[in-house]
N, C-alpha and C positions, 0 to 999 in steps of 0.2 A: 602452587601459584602459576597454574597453566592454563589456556583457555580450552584447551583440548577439543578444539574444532573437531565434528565427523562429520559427514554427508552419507544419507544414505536415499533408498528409494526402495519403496513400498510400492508390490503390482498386489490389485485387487478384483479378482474373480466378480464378485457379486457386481448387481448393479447399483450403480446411486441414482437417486430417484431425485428428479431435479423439481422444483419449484414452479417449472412450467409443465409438468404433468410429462417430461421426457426424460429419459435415464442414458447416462455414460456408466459403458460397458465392454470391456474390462477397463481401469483405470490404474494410472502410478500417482503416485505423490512423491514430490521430492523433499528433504528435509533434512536442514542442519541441526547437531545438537551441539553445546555447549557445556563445562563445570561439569560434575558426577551429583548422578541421583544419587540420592539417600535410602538407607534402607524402608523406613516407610516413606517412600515418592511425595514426603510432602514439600518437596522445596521445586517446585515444577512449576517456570515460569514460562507463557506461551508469548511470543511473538507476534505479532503480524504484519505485513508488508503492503508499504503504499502501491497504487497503479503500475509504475514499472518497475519494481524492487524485485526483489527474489527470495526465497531460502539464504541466504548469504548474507547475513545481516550484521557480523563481525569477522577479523582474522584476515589473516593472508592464504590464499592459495599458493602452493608452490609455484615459484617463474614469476611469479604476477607481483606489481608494488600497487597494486590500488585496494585497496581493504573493504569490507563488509560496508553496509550504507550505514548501518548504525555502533559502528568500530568503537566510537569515542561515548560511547554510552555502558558496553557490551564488554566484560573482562574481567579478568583480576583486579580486586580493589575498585573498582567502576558503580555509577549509577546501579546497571543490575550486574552485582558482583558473582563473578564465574565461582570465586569459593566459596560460596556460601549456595548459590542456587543453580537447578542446571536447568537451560536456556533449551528451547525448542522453537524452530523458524521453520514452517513450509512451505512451498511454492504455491501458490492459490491456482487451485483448478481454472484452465482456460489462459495461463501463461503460456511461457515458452521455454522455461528455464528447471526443464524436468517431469512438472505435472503433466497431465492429460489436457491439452489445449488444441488448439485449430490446424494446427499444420503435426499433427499425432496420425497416427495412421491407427484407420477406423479399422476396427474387426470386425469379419476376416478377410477382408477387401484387404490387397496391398495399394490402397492408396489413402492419403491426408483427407480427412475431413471436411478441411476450407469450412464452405458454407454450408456443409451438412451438421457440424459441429451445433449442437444446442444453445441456444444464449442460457446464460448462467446467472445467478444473484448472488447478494452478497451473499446471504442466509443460505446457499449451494453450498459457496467457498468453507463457511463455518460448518457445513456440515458435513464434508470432505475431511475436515480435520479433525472432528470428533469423530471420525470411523476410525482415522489412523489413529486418534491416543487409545482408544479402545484395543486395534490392533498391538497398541506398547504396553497392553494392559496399565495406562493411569486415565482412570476413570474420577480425580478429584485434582485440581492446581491453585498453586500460589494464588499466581495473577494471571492477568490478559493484559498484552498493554500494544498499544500503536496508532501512530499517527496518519493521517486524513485516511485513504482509502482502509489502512489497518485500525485505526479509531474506531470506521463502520464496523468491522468487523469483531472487534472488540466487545461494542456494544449490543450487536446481533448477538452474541456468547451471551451476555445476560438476561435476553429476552427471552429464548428460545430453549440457552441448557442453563438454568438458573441457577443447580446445583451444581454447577460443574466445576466455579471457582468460586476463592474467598472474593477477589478482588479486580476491576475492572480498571485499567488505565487510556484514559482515549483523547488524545492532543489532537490538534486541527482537523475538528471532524464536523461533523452533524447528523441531526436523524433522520432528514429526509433532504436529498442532493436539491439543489433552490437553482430557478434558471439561470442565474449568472455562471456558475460552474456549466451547466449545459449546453450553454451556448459557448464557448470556449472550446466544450468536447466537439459540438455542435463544427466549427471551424476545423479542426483537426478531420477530422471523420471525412468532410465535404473535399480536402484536401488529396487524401490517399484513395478515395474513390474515384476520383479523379484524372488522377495520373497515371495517363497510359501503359508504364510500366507497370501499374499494380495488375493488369490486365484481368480488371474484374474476379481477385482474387486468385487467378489462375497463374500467379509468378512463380518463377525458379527461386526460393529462398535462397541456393548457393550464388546465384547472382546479385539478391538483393543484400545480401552481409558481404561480397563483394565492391558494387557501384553504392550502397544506398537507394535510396526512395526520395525524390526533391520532395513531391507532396508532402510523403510523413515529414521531410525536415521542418516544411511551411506551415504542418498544424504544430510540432513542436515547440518551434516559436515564439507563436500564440500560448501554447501552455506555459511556457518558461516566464511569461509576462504576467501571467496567474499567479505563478509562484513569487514572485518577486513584489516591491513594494514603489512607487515615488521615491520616495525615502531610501530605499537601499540601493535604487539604479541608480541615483544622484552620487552616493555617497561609494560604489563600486567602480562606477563609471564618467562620472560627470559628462562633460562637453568634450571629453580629449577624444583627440583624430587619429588615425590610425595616421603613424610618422611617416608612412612610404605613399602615402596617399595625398593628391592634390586636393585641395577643398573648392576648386572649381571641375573638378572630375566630374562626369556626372554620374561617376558607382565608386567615388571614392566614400570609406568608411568611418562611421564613429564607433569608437571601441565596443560601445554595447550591438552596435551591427554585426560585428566582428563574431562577440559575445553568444549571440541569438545565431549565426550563421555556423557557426562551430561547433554547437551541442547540439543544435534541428539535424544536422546532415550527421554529424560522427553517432547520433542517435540510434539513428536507421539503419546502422553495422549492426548493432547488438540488441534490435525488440522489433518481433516479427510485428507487421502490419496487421495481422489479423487479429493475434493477438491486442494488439493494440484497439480495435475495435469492438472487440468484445467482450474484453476491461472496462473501458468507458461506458457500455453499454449497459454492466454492474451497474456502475457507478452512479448514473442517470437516473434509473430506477431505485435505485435504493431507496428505502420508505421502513423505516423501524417499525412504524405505523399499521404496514400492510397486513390483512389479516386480522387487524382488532380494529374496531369500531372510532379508536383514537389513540393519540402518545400516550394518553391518560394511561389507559387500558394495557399499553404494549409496555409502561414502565412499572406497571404494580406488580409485573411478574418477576422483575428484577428482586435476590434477594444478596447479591454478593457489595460491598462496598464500592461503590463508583467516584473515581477522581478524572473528573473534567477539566482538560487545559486547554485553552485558547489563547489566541496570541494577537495581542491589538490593532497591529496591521493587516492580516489577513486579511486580503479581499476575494479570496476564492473559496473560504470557509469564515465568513465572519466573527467575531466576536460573539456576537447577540446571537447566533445559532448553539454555540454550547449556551450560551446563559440560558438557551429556553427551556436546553433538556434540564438543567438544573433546578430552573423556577417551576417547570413539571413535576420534578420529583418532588420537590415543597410542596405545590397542590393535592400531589395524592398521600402526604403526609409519610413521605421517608424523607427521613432525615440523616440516613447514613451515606452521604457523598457529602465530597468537595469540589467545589471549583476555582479556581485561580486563574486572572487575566493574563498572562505575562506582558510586562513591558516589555516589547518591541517594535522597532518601527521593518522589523527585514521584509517582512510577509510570509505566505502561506511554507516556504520552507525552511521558516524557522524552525520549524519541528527537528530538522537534518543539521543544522549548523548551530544555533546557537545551544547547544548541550548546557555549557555551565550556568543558563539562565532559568532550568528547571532539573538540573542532574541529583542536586541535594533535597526535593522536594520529591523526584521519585524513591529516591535510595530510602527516606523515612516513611513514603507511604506503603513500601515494600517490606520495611525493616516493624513498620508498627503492631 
């Protein structure tokens, strides 16, 4: 009855050969496990992490009280239960938080990549990961499962290594990133290019996890407004003032100011810029599509079980974007997915917070 957190990290000689006809070379992945394999490795469930997430997706670190992003999902007796399955999370190539990303030092140069660093796809990231499970010799799993940017990637695993797993899990996502998400990124991106401390890439990261970055706080902002809903800022936030604040100020604050102003700037201590840019830049591109002729085409290769969850208020992953991968798979006559709406009004990070509104729906389509 233990969650038996480990981290570990994987350097790899060979080259990965990227999607834009460029390769990183040599490379690490970083990655947590979870629960104990089984002697045949069939209880092997993968993880994947949204835009800023990490390997870290359950437990406490030692010293630290802030827990894994998907803590209350992730454990003993939990949605995906540690005693029954063991959990595998990696840091997606082009983070900051272990893998081989932008600010890594390029070989055999002793200096950071920055802008030499290759743009990456989703379909890079999933295939960074299937070198390492190869490397852990498990070559078949459970499931896949994760939300928005990890959804993409989820569903990349089933296009791509069709045999690889029984089962595909993918909440606030879609198959190809739709302008409103982009222009959002769009804002962010325009923000830290901007700002003379980024100094066109060439900044002191010990300075910037020091000071912060205003810009990146000012495109966070805007993403944090993505993630959230009408409905959930009202009901978070309402109209209340910050109490130390006059309301004829003219920079006194409403608590969601406050709100927005406190996670943009404490942001920018802990997710390098570059990173951050080259994350989004996945993200944009992503196209399930790409490479076949249509959705059609790129979902007939899928043969693992697909369960689709969206969530009513998303406005930065719609609703009607998983409904289409699903009515897809109807047209090309598979019938082996689900999908489910969930009632909420929170928005797009309901995937992270409202757990108990789809926890028993994962745990049976894990358990089935």
């Amino acid at each position: 009855m233990s969650l038996n957190l480990k981290t570990h990290t994987q350097h790899f000689t060979n080259p990965l050969y990227l999607e834009s006809g460029r390769i990183i070379e040599p490379y690490d992945i970083a990655y947590e496990t979870y629960g104990e394999l089984n002697d045949d490795k069939s209880n092997v469930i993968v993880v994947c992490h949204a835009l800023t997430g990490s390997h870290h997706c359950a437990g406490l670190y030692e010293g630290e009280n802030k827990p894994g992003w998907w803590d209350g999902l992730i454990g003993p007796g939990k949605g995906i239960d540690t005693d029954k399955y063991f959990v595998i999370c990696s840091n997606v190539i082009g983070s900051c938080f272990g893998s081989t990303g932008p600010m890594s030092m390029q070989h055999p140069h002793l200096e950071h990549y920055r802008y030499k660093f290759p743009v990456v796809t989703i379909k890079d990231m999933v295939k960074a990961q299937r070198i390492l499970f190869d490397r852990l010799n498990i070559h078949k799993v459970h499931a896949i499962i994760g939300g928005s940017m990890g959804g993409m990637q989820a569903l990349q695993f089933g296009v791509h290594f069709p045999n690889f797993t029984n089962k595909i899990i993918s909440l606030a996502s879609t198959h190809a990133t739709q302008p409103w998400a982009i222009a959002f990124n769009k804002v962010a991106q325009e923000a830290i290019l901007k700002d003379p401390d980024f100094k066109q890439g060439y900044y002191d990261a010990t300075l910037i996890k020091e000071k912060g970055l205003s810009g990146m706080a000012v495109g966070r902002m805007a993403g944090h407004i993505s993630f959230l809903s009408h409905e959930s800022m009202v009901r978070k936030f309402n109209r209340e003032y910050k109490r130390t604040d006059g309301l004829y100020e003219l920079f006194g604050k409403f608590q969601v100011e406050s709100y927005l102003e406190y996670n943009g700037y404490n942001f920018t201590k802990w997710f390098d810029p570059l990173s951050y840019l080259y994350i989004t830049k996945a993200i944009n591109i992503f196209d399930l599509s790409r490479g076949f002729d249509s959705l059609e085409e790129a979902l007939e290769k899928v043969t693992a079980k697909i369960h689709l969850i969206s969530f009513k208020n998303d406005i930065l992953f719609k609703n009607t974007e998983m409904k289409h991968i699903a009515d897809t798979l109807e047209s090309v006559g598979n019938s082996n997915y689900d999908y489910i709406d969930i009632d909420s009004d929170y928005g797009h990070d309901a995937f992270l917070v409202e757990l108990d509104k789809f926890e028993d729906y994962i745990k049976e389509a894990l358990d089935e």
